[in-house]
C-alpha positions in Angstrom: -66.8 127.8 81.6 -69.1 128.1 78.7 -72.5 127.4 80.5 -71.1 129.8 83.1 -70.6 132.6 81.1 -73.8 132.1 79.1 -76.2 132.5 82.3 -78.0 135.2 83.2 -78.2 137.3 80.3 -80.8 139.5 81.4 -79.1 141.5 84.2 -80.1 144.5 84.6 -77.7 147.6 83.2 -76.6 150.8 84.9 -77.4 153.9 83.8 -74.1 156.3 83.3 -73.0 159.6 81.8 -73.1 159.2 78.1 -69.8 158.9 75.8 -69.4 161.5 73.0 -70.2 160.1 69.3 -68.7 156.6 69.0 -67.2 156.3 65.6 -68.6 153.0 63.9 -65.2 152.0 62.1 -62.9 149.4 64.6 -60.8 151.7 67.0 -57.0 151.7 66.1 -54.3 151.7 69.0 -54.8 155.1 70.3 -52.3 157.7 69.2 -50.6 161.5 70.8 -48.7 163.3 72.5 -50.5 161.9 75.7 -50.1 158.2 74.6 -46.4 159.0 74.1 -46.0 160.1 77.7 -48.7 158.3 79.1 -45.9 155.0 80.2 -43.2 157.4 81.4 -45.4 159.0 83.5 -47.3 156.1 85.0 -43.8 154.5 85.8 -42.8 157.5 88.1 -46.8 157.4 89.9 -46.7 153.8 89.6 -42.8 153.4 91.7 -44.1 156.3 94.2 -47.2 154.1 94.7 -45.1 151.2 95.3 -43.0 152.4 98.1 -45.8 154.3 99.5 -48.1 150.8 100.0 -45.5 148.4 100.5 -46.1 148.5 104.0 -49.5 147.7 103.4 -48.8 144.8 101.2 -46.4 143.7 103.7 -48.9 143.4 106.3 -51.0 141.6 104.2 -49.1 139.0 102.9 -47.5 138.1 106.3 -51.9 137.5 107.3 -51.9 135.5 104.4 -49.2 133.4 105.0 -49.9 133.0 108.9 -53.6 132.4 108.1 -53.2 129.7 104.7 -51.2 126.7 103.5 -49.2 127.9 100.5 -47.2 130.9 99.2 -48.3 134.7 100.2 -47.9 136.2 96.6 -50.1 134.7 93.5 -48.3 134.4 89.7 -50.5 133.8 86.4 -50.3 133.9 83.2 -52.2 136.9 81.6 -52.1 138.8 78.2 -50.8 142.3 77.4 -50.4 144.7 74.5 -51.1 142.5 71.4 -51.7 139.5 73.3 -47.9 139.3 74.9 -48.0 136.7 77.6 -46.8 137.8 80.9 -47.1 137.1 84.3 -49.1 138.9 86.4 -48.6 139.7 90.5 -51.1 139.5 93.4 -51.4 139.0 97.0 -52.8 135.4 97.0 -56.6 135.0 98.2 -57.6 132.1 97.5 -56.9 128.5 98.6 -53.7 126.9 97.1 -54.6 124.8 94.3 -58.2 126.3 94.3 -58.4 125.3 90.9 -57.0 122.4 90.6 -60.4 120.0 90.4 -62.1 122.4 88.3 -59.8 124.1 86.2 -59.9 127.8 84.8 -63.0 129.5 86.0 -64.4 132.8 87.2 -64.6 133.4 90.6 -68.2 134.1 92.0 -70.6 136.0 94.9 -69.8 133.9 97.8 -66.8 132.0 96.1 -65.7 129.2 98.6 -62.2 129.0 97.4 -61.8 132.9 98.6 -60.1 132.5 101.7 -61.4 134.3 104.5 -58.3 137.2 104.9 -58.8 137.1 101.3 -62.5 138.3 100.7 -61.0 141.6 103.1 -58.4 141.6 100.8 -60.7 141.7 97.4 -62.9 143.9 99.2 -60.4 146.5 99.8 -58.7 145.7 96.5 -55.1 145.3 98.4 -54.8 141.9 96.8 -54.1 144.2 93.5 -51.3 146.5 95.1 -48.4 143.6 93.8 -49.8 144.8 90.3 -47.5 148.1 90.6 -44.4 146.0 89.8 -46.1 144.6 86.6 -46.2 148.5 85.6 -42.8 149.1 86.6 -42.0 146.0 84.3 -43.6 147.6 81.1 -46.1 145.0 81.2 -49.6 146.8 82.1 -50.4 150.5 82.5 -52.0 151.6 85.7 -55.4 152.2 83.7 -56.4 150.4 81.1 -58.9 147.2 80.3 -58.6 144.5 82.6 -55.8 141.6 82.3 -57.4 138.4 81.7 -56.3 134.6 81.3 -55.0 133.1 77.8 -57.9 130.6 78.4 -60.9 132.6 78.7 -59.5 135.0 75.5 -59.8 131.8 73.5 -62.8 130.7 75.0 -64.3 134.8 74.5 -63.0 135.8 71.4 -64.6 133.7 68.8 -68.1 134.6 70.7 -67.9 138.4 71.0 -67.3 140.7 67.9 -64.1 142.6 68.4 -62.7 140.9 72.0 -59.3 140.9 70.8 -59.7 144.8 70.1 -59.0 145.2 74.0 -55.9 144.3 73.4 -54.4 147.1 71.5 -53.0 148.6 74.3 -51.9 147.4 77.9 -53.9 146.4 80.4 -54.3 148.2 83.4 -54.9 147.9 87.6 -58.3 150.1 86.8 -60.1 151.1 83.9 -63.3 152.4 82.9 -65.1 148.9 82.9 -63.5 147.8 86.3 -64.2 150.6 88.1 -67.3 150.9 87.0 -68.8 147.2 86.5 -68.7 144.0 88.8 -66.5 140.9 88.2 -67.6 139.0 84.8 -70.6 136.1 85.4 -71.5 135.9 82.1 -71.5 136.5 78.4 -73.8 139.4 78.9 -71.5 141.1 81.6 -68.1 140.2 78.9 -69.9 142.4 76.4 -70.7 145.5 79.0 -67.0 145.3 79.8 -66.1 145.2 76.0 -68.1 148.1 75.6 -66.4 150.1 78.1 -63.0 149.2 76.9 -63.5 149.7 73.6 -64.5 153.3 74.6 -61.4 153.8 76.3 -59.7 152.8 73.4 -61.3 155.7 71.8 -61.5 158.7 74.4 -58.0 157.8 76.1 -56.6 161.3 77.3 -55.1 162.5 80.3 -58.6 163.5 81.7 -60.0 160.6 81.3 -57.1 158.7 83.4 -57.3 160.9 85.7 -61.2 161.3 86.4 -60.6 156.6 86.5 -58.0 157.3 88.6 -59.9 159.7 91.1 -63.0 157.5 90.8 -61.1 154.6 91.8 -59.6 155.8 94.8 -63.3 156.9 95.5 -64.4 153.5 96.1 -61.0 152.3 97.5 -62.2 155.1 100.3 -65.6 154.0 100.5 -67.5 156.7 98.8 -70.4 155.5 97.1 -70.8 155.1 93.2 -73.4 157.1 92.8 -71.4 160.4 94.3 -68.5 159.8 92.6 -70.2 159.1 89.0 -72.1 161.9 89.0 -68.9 164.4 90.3 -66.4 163.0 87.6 -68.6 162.2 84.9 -67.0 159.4 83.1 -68.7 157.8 79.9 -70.3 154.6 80.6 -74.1 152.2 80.8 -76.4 151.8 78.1 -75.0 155.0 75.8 -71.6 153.2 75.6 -73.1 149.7 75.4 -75.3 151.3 72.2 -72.8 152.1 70.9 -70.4 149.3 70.6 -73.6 147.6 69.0 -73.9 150.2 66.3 -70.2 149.6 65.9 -70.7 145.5 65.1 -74.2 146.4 63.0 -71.4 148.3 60.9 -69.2 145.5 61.0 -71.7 143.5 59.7 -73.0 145.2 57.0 -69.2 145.6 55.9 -69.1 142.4 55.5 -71.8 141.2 53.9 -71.3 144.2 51.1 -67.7 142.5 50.7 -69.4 139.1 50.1 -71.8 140.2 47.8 
């Protein structure tokens, strides 16, 4: 996985609406009245959602199951607040045992284990519907940084200053750096999505869901990026990836004044 994610390092970034002042101290698990509410609240959108789609994910796991060998729905282990284990639900879109002569590793453009009903399904983002019950469950909020495998934390962490940050809080079915960002291909593209949730960490309101929320739903609809980022106006590209490097220059220079 390590010569995967350290390819192609020079990818070009987007250019977004810029964040407010980043502080350069690490962000602290955000606080408030919102943050308070903020799980009550999602539980009541996220059980309306769930009866409202299950239709939908009905439909598409009886395609999945008629058109694969193996189960319809997809378990794995992921982490949550503070690094929790749970288990994490999906409409299956891959093979079964996709992994099983290659072990953990990210899926890419073209990805041959992707089944065919399941690159419509990742497409359309239906495959992440299933993810509803997890918020029911306590286990992820519905936005928030992106949920991602034990293995590739361990693999991540020690490479790129504050990782483990993202953790603070629960890990959601959108966020700024997923609806914003394509999938991870490398360390370059860990450390844009770092910088977006680490961001979040620090701006988290009601707004902000909200304008994550409506920009999601955006692309879920089809409407391109470009419309919908300039309308809602959410932080994000080089401003907030600046940023989180001014924020480990003054990690840095903590440290070495501590070692002097």
């Amino acid at each position: 996985m390590l010569a995967e994610i350290n390819a192609g390092e020079g990818r070009r970034r987007r250019r977004d609406p810029a964040p407010r002042r980043l502080p350069d101290h690490a962000p602290e698990a955000p606080r408030g009245w919102y943050i308070r509410w903020k799980a009550k609240v999602e539980w009541v959108i996220a059980l309306f959602l769930l009866v409202l789609t299950s239709p939908l994910i009905g439909v598409a796991a009886v395609l999945v199951k008629l058109t694969s060998r193996g189960p319809a729905f997809y378990c794995q282990t992921r982490l949550g607040k503070h690094g929790r284990p749970y288990t994490i639900y999906k409409i299956r879109t891959m093979f079964q045992d996709a992994e099983s002569g290659t072990g953990p590793c990210w899926a890419t453009r073209n990805d041959p284990r992707v089944t065919p009903i399941g690159r419509f399904l990742r497409r359309t983002h239906l495959d992440e519907l299933p993810q509803l019950w997890n918020v029911l469950k306590g286990d992820m909020s519905l936005v928030g940084p992106r949920p991602e495998r034990p293995e590739f934390v361990n693999q991540l962490a020690p490479l790129i200053p504050r990782y483990r940050d993202r953790l603070l809080v629960r890990p959601g079915v959108t966020g700024l750096a997923q609806v914003q960002l394509p999938a991870d291909t490398d360390l370059a593209s860990v450390r844009r999505k770092l910088a977006h949730d680490l961001c979040y960490l620090q701006q988290v309101s009601l707004g902000l869901d909200l304008r994550i929320v409506l920009l999601t739903a955006c692309d879920l609809f089809g409407i391109p990026y470009r419309m919908s980022r300039w309308l809602f106006r959410v932080p994000g590209g080089e401003a907030v990836e600046r940023a989180y490097e001014r924020q480990v220059a003054a990690d840095e220079k903590r440290s070495q004044a501590q070692s002097a």
